[in-house]
Short mmCIF file of the C-alpha atoms (twelve columns), coordinates in Angstrom:
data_MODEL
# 
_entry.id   MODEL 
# 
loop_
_atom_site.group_PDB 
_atom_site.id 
_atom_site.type_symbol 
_atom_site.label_atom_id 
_atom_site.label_alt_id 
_atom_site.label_comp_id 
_atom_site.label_asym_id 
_atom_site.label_seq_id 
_atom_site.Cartn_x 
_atom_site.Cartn_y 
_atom_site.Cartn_z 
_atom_site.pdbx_PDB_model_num 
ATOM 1   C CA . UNK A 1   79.999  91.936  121.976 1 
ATOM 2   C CA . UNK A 2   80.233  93.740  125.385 1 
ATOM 3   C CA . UNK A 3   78.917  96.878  126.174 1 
ATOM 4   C CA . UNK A 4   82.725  98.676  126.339 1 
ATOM 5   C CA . UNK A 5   83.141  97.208  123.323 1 
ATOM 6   C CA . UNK A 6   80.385  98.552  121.244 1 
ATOM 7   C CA . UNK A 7   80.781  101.685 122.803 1 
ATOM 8   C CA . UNK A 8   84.522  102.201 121.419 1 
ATOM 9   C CA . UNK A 9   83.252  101.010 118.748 1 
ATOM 10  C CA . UNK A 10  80.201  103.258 118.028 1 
ATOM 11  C CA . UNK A 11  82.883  106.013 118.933 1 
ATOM 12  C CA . UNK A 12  85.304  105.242 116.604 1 
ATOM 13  C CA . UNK A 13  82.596  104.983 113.726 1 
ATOM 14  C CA . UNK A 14  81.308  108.712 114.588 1 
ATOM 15  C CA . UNK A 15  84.934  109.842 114.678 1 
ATOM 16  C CA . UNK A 16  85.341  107.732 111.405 1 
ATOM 17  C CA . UNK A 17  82.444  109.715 109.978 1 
ATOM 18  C CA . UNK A 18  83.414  113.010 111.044 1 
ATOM 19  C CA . UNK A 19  86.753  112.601 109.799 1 
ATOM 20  C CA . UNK A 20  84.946  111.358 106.058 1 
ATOM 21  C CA . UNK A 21  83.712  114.881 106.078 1 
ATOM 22  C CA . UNK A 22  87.030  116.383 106.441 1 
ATOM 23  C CA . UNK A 23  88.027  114.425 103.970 1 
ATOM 24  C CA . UNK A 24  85.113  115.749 101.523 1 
ATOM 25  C CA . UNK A 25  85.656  119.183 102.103 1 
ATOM 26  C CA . UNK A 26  89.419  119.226 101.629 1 
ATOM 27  C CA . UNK A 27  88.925  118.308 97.964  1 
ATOM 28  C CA . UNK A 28  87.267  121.969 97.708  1 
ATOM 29  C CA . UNK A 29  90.008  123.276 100.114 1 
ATOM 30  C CA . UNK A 30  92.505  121.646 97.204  1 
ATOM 31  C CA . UNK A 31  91.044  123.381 94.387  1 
ATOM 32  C CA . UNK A 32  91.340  126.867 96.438  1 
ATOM 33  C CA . UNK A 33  94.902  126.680 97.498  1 
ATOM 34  C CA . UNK A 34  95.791  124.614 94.146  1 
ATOM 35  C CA . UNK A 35  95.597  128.149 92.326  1 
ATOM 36  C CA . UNK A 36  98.297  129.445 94.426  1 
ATOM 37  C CA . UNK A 37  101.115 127.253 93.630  1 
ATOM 38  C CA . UNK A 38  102.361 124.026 92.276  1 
ATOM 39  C CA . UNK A 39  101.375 120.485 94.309  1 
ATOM 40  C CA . UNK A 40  104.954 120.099 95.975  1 
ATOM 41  C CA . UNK A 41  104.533 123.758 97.598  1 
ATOM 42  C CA . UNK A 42  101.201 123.010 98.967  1 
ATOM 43  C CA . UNK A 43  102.328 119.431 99.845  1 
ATOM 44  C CA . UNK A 44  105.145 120.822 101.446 1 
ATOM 45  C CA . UNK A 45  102.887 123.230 103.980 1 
ATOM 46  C CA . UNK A 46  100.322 120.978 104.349 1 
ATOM 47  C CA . UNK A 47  102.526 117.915 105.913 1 
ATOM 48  C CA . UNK A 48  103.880 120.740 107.528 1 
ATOM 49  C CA . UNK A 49  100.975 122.162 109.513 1 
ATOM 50  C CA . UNK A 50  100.144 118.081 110.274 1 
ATOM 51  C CA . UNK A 51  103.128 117.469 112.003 1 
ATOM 52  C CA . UNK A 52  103.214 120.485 114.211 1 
ATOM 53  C CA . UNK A 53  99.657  120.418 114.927 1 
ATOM 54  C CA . UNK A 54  99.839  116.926 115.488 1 
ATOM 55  C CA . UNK A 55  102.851 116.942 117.909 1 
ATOM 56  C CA . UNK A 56  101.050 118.259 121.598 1 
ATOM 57  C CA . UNK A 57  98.865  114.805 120.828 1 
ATOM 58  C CA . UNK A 58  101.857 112.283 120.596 1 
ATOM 59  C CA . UNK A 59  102.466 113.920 124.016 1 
ATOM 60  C CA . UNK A 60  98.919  114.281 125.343 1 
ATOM 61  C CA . UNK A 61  98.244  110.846 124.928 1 
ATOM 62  C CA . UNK A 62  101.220 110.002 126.685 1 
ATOM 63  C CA . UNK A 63  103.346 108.618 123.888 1 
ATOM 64  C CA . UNK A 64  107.038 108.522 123.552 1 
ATOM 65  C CA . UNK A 65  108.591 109.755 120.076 1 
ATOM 66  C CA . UNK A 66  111.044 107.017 120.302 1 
ATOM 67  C CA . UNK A 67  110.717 105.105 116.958 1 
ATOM 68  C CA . UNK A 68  110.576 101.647 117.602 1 
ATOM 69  C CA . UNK A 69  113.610 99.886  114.627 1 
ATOM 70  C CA . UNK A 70  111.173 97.515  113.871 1 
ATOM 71  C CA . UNK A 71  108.382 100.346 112.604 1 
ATOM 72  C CA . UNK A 72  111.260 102.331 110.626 1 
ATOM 73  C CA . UNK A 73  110.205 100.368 107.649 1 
ATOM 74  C CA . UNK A 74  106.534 100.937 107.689 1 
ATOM 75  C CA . UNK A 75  107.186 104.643 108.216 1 
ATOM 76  C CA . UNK A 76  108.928 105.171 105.511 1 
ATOM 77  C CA . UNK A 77  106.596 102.858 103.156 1 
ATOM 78  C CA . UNK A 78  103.847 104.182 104.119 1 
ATOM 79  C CA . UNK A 79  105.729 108.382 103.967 1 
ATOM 80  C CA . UNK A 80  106.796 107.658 100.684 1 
ATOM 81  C CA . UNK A 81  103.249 106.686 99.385  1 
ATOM 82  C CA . UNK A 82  101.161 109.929 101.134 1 
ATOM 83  C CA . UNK A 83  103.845 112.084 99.717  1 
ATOM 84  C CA . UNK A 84  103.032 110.096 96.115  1 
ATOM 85  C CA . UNK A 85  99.199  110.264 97.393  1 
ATOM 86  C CA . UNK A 86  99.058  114.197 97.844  1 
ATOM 87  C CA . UNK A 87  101.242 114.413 95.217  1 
ATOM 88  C CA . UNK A 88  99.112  112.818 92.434  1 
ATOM 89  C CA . UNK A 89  95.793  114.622 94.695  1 
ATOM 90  C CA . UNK A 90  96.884  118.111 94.493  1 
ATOM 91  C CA . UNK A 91  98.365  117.835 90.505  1 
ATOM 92  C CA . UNK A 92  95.122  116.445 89.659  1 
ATOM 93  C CA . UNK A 93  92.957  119.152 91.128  1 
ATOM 94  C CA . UNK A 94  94.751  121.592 89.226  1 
ATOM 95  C CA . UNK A 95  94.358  119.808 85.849  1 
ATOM 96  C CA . UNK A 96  92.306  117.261 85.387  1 
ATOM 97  C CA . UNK A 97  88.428  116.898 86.213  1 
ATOM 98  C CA . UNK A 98  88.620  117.590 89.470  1 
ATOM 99  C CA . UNK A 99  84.909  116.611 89.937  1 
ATOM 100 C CA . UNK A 100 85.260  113.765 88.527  1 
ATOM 101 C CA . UNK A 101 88.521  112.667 89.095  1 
ATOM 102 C CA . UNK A 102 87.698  113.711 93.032  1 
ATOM 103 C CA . UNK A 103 84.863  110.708 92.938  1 
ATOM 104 C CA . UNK A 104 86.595  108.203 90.648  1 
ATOM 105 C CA . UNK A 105 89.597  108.529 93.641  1 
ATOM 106 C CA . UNK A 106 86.999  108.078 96.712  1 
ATOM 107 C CA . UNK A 107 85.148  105.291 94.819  1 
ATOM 108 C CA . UNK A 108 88.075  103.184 93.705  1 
ATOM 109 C CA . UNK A 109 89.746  103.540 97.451  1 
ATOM 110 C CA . UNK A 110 87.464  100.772 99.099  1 
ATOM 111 C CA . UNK A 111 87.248  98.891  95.932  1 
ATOM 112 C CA . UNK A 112 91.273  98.264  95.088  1 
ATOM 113 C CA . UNK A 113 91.523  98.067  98.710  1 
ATOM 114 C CA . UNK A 114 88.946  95.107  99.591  1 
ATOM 115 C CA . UNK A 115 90.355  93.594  96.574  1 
ATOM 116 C CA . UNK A 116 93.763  93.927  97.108  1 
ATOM 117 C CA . UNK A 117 93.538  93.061  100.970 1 
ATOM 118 C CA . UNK A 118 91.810  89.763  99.379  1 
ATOM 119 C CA . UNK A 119 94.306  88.580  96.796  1 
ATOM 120 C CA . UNK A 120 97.461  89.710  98.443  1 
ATOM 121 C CA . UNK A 121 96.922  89.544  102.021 1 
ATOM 122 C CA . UNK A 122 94.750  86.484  102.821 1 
ATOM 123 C CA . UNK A 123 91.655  88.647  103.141 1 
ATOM 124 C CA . UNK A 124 88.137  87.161  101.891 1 
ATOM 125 C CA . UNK A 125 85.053  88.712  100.472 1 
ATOM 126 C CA . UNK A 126 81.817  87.652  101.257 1 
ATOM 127 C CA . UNK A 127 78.957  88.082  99.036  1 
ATOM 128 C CA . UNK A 128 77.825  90.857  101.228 1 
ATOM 129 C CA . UNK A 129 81.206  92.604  100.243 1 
ATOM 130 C CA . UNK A 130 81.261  91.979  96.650  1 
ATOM 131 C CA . UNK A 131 77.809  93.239  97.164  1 
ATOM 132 C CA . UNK A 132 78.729  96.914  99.070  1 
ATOM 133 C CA . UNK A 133 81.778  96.879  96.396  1 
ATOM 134 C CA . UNK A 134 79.635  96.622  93.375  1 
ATOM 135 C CA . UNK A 135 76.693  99.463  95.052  1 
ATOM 136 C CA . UNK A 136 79.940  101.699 96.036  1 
ATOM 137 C CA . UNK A 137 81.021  101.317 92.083  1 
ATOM 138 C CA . UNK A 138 77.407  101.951 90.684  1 
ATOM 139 C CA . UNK A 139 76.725  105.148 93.547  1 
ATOM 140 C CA . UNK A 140 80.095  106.693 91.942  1 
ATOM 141 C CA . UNK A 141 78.999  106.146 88.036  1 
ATOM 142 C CA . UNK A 142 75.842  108.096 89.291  1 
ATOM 143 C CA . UNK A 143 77.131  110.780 91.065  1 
ATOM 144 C CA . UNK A 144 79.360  111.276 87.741  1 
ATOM 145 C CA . UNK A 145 77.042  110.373 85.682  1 
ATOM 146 C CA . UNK A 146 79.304  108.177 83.963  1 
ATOM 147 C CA . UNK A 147 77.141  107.138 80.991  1 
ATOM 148 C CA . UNK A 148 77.336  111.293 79.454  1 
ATOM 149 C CA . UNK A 149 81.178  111.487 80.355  1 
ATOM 150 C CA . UNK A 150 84.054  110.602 77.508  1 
ATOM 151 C CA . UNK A 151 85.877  107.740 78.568  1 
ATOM 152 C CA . UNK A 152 88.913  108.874 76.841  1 
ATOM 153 C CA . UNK A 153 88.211  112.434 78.530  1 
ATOM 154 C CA . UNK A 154 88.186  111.229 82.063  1 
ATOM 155 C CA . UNK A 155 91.444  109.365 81.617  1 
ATOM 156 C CA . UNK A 156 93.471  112.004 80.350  1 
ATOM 157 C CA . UNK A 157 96.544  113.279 81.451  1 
ATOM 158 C CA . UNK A 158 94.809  115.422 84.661  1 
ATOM 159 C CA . UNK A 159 92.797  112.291 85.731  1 
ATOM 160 C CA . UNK A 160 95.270  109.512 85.499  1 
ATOM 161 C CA . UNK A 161 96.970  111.745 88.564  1 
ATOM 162 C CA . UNK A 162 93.437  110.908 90.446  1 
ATOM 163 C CA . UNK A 163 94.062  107.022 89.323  1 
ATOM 164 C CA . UNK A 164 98.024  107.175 90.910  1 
ATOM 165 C CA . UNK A 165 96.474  108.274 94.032  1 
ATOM 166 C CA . UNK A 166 93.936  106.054 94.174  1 
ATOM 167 C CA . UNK A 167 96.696  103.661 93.918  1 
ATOM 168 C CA . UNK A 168 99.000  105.457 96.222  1 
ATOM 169 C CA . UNK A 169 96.172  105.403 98.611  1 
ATOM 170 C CA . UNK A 170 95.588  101.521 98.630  1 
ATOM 171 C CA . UNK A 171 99.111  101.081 99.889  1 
ATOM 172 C CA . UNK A 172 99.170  103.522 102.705 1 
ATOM 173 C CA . UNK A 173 96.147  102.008 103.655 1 
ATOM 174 C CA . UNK A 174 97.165  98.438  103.568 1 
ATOM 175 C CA . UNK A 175 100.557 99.199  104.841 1 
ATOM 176 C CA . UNK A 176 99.043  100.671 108.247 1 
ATOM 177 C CA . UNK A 177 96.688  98.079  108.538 1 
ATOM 178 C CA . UNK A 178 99.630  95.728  108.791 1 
ATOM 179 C CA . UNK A 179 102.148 98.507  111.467 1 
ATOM 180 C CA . UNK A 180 99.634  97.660  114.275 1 
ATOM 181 C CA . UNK A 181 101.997 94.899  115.897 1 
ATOM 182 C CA . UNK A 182 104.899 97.262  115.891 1 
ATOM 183 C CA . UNK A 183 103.561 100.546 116.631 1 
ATOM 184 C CA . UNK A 184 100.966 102.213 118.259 1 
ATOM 185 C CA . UNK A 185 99.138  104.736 115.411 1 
ATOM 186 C CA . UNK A 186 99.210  108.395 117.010 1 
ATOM 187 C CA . UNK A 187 103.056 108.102 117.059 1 
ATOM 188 C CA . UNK A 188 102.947 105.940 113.808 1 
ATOM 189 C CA . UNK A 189 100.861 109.013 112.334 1 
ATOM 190 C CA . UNK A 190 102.956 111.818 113.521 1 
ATOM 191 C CA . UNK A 191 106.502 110.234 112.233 1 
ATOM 192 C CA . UNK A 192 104.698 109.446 108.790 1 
ATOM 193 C CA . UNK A 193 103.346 113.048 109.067 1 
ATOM 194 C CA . UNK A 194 107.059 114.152 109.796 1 
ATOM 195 C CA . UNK A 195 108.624 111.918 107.111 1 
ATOM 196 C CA . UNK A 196 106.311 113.060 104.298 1 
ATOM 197 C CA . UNK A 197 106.961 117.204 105.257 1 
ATOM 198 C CA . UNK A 198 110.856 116.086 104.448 1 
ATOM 199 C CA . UNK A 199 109.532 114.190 101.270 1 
ATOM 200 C CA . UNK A 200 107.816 116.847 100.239 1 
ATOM 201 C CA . UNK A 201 110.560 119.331 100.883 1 
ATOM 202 C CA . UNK A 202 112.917 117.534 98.725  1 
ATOM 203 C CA . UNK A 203 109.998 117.872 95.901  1 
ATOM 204 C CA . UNK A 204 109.621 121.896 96.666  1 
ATOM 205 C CA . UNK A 205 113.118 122.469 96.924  1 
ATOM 206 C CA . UNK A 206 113.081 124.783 93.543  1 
ATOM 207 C CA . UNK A 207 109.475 126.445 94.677  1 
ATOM 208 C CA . UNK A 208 109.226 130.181 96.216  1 
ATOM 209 C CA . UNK A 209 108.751 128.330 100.127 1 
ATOM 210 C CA . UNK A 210 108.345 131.327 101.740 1 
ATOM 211 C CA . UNK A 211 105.884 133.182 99.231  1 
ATOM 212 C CA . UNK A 212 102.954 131.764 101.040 1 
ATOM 213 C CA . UNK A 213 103.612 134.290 103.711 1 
ATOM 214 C CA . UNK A 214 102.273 136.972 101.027 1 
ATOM 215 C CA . UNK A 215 99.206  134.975 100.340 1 
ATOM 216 C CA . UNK A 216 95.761  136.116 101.563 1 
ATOM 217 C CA . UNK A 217 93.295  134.965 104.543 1 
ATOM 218 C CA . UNK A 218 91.460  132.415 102.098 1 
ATOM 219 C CA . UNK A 219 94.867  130.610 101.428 1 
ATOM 220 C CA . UNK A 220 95.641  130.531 104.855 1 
ATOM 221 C CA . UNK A 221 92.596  129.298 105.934 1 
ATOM 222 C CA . UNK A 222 92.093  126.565 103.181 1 
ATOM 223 C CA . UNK A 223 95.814  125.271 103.862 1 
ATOM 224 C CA . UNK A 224 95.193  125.395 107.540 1 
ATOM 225 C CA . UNK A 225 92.117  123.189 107.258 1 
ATOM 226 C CA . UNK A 226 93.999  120.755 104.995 1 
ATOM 227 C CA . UNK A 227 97.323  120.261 107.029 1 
ATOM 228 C CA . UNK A 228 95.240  119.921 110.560 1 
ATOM 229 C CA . UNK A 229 92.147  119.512 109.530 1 
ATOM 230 C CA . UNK A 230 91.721  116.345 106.877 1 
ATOM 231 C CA . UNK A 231 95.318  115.447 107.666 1 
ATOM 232 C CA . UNK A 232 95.980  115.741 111.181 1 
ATOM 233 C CA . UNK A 233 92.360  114.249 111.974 1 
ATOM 234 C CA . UNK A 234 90.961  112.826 109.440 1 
ATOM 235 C CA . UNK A 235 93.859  110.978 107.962 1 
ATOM 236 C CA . UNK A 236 94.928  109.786 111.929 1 
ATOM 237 C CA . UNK A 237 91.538  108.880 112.456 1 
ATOM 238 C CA . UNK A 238 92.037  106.582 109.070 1 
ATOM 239 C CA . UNK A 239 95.047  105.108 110.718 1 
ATOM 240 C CA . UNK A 240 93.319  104.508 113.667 1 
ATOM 241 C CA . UNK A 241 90.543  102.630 112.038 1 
ATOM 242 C CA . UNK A 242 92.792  100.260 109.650 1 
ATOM 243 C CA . UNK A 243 94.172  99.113  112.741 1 
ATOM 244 C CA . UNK A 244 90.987  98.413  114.931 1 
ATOM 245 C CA . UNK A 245 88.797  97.646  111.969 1 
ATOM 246 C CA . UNK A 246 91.115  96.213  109.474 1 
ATOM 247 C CA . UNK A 247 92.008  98.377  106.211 1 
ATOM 248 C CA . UNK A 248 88.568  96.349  103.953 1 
ATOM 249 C CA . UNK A 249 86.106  98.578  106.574 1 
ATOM 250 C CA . UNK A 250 88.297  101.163 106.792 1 
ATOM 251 C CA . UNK A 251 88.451  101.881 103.371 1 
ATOM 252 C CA . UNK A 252 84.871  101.261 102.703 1 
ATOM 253 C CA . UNK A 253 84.223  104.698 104.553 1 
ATOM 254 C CA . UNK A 254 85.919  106.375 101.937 1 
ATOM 255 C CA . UNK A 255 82.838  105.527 99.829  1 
ATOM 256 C CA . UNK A 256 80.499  108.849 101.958 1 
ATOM 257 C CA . UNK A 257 83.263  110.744 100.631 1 
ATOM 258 C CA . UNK A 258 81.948  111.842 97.113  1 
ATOM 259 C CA . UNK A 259 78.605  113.205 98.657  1 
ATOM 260 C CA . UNK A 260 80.228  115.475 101.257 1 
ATOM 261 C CA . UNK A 261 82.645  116.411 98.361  1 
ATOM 262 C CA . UNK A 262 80.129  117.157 96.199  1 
ATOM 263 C CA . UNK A 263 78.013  118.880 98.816  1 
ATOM 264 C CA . UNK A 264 80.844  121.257 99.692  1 
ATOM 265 C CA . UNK A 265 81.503  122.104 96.006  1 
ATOM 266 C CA . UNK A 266 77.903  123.050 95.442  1 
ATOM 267 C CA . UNK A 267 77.998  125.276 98.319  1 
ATOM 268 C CA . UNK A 268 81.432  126.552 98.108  1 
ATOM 269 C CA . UNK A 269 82.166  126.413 94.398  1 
ATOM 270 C CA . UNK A 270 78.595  126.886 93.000  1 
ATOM 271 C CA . UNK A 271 78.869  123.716 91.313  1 
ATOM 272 C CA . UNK A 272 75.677  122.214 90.694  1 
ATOM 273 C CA . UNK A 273 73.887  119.630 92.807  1 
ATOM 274 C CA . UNK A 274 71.155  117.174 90.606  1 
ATOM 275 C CA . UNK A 275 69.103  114.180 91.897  1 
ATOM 276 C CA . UNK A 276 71.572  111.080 90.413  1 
ATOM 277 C CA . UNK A 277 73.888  112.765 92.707  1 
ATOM 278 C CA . UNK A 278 71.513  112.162 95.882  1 
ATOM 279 C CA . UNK A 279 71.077  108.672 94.613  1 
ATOM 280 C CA . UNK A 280 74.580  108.098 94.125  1 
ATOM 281 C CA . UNK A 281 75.412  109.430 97.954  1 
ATOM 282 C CA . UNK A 282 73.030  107.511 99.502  1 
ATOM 283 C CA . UNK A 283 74.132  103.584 97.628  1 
ATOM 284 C CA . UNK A 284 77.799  104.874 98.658  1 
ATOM 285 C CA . UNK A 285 76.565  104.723 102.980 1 
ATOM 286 C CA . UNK A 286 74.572  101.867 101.797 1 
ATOM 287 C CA . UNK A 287 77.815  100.322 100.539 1 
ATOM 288 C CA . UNK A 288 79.392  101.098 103.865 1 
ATOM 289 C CA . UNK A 289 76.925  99.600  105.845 1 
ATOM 290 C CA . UNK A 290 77.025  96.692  103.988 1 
ATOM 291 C CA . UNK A 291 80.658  95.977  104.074 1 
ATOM 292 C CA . UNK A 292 80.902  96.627  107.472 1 
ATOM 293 C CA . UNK A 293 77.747  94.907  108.727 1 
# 
């Protein structure tokens, strides 16, 4: 491997990792704004903020907004599943576990998505994966200390939204991995940015839209951080590295996610922070490094 090429590589896993922590925090910023109003009001403004924040960079980088005909169809696939993605993330912050549920989300990610990638889309898995896969899976059942939960409990109503967007989150994942030979991803991310705002609209159409001028500094704050924050970065970031990296390393990212989520919660939300926890964080980067070694 040259030098240029570990470089942009080494850049794109700190950008990766800083984007992770966006991701970690916005499940606290979720569970703020979530007791404001329903999920397709908050969806609504948070595609919302993506795309406009988003747009100067389509331009920056010197990007046309022209959609290419043959990239219509992964736009829309791949809209239509972060609407269903937010959709199923926002609902289950409000009612299910949302500690939990946040962990079981970031934990199956890599897993459905290594998997899936292998038995759909002529991926493989050596034993190093199955390895990371299997230390990903155990770091989550600590950090959630699985063995005190009720199963039937965690899969109630509130977490099988976390399980849909688990789901949900596979496809935009695998979906983007595959719009690399058609489009480039910063205007890839801004249409599917765009696309899912108009989703999302369609979803909020009986909401108050314009109450959330009323709301306070916190809501603003919390919904700003979510639409450019862990959206316009983080997820474009994600884009970026399903295409370069392929969506198996991608997605095995996702597993540093329930330690900064958990870390932000404790600090944030006074929730409480115990040693299995520490444990748990530290096999989920061990699972990354694995996978991605």
């Amino acid at each position: 491997m040259t030098n240029k090429l570990k470089s942009k590589e080494l850049r794109l896993t700190i950008l990766m990792i800083l984007a992770m922590i966006t991701w970690g925090l916005s499940w606290t910023n979720a569970k703020i704004v979530g007791s404001y109003g329903d999920a397709p009001l908050m969806m609504f403004w948070r595609f919302f903020f993506a795309t406009l924040s988003f747009a100067p960079i389509v331009w920056l980088k010197g990007h046309s907004f022209k959609i290419p005909w043959k990239s219509l169809q992964f736009i829309m696939l791949n809209s239509f599943f972060m609407t269903s993605y937010n959709y199923f993330y926002f609902k289950g912050t409000q009612v299910g576990l949302a500690g939990a549920g946040g962990v079981l989300v970031t934990t199956l990610n890599p897993i459905l998505t290594a998997s899936f990638s292998a038995l759909f889309f002529g991926g493989y898995l050596l034993r190093k994966d199955i390895f990371g896969l299997l230390l990903g899976l155990a770091g989550g059942g600590l950090i959630i200390r699985i063995w005190e939960m009720d199963m039937a409990l965690l899969f109630q109503s509130g977490n099988f939204h976390f399980i849909m967007a688990s789901l949900s989150w596979v496809s935009v994942t695998l979906i983007t991995s595959k719009s690399k030979k058609v489009i480039s991803y910063i205007p890839y991310s801004f249409w599917c940015f765009a696309l899912s705002t108009f989703f999302s609209l369609t979803l909020a159409l009986n909401e108050p839209i314009l109450d959330v001028f009323q709301y306070d500094g916190i809501f603003w704050l919390n919904i700003m951080f979510l639409g450019t924050g862990a959206m316009a970065f983080g997820t474009s970031i994600y884009f970026q590295a399903s295409v370069e990296l392929g969506p198996k390393k991608a997605s095995a990212y996702i597993f540093t996610v329930p330690l900064t989520a958990i870390g932000f919660a404790t600090y944030y939300l006074d929730e409480p922070l115990i040693l299995t926890t520490i444990i748990g964080g530290f096999l989920a980067i061990l699972a990354v490094y694995l996978i991605n070694k």
